[in-house]
C-alpha positions in Angstrom: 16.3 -6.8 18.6 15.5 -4.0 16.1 12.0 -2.4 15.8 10.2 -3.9 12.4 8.3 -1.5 11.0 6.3 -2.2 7.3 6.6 0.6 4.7 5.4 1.0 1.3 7.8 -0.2 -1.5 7.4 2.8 -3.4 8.5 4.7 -0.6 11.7 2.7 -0.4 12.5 3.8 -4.1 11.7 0.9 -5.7 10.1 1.3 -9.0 6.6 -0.8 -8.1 4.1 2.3 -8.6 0.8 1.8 -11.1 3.2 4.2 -13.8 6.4 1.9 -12.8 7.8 4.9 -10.9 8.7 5.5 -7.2 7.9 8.2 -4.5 11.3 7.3 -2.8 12.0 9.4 1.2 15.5 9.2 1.8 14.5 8.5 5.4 12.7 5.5 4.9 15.6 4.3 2.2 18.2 4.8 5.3 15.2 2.4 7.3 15.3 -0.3 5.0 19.2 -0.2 4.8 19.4 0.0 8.7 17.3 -3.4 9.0 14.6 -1.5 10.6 12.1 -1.4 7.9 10.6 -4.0 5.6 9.6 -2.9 2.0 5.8 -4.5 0.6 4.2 -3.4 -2.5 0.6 -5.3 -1.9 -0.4 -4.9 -5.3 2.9 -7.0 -6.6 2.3 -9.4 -4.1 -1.5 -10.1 -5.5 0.0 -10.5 -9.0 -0.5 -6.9 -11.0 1.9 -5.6 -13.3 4.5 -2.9 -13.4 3.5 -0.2 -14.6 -0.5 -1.4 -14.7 -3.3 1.0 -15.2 -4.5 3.1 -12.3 -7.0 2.1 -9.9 -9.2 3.1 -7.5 -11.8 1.8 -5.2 -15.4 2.1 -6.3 -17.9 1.2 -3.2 -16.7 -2.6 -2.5 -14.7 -3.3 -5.5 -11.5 -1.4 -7.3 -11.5 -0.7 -10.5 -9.0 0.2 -13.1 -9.6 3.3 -14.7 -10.6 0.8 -18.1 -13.1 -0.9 -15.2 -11.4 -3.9 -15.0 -12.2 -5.3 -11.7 -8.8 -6.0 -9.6 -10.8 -6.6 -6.6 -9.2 -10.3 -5.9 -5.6 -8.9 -6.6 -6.2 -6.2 -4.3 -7.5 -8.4 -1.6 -5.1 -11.5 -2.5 -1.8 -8.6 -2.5 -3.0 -7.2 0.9 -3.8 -10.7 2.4 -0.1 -11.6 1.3 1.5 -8.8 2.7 -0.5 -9.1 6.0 1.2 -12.3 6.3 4.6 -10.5 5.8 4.0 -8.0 8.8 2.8 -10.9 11.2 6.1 -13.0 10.4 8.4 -9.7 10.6 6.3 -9.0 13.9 5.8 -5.6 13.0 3.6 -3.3 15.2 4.0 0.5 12.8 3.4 1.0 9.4 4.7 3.9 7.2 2.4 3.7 3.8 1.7 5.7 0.9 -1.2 8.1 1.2 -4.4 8.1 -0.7 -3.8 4.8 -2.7 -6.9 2.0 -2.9 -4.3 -0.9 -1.1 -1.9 1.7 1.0 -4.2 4.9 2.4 -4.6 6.1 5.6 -7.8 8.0 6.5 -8.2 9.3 2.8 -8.3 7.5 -0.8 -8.8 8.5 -4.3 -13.0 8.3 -4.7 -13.4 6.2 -7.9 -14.4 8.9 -10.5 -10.5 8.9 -11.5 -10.8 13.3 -11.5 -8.4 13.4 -8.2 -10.9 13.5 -5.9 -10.4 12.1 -2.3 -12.8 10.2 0.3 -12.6 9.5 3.8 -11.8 6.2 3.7 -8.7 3.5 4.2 -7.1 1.4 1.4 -7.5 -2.4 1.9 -4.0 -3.0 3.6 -4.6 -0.5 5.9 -7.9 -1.8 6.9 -6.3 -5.1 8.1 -3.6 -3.6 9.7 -5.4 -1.0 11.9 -8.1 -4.2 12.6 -4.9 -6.0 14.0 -4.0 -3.3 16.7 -1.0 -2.2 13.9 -0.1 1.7 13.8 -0.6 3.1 10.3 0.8 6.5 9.3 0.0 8.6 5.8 3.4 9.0 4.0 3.1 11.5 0.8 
């Protein structure tokens, strides 16, 4: 049986970003097609749009850049996809850097001026909490 490994739809070239774009890696395409790797977008799966405003997370809550409060999306998208890497029986993730949902050590700091923080999106908090292997894709 094949290795599972969780990557970040985006990543995967499919067009789920906040600006309905991608940030597609030909090497994680070839993953997906290969049956190793399983494509989640977090924020589809808790019910936001594409394309939707940005957002970024502001103490305990995120925040569109308008300060609309997605906090239960956020939460509800990352519970959801949780669910997918325990059923796939993932143990690695590959997910896109610096997001609220999908960063890995550093995310955008709320101000919305590019600036980072040490910190972990919301997936990536559950994941590394289950023992799962989380690595930074740009």
């Amino acid at each position: 049986m094949t290795k599972k490994v969780i990557v970040s739809a985006c990543l995967a070239g499919l067009n789920c970003r906040y600006d309905g774009d991608n940030k597609r890696r030909e090497d994680i395409v070839e993953m997906v097609k290969r049956g190793e790797a399983i494509p989640v977008c977090p924020e589809q799966l808790g019910g936001l749009s594409t394309p939707r405003e940005p957002a970024e997370a502001v103490e305990e809550k995120v925040l569109t850049i308008n300060g609309r409060d997605v906090t239960f999306e956020y939460s509800r998208g990352a519970d959801e996809a949780f669910l997918i890497t325990q059923m796939s029986g993932a143990t690695e993730a590959l997910l896109k850097s610096k997001s609220p949902m999908c960063g890995v050590g550093s995310v955008y700091d709320g101000s919305f001026t590019g600036t980072m923080k040490n910190d972990d999106g919301i997936f990536t908090k559950l994941l590394k909490k289950a023992g799962i292997k989380v690595t930074p894709v740009d």
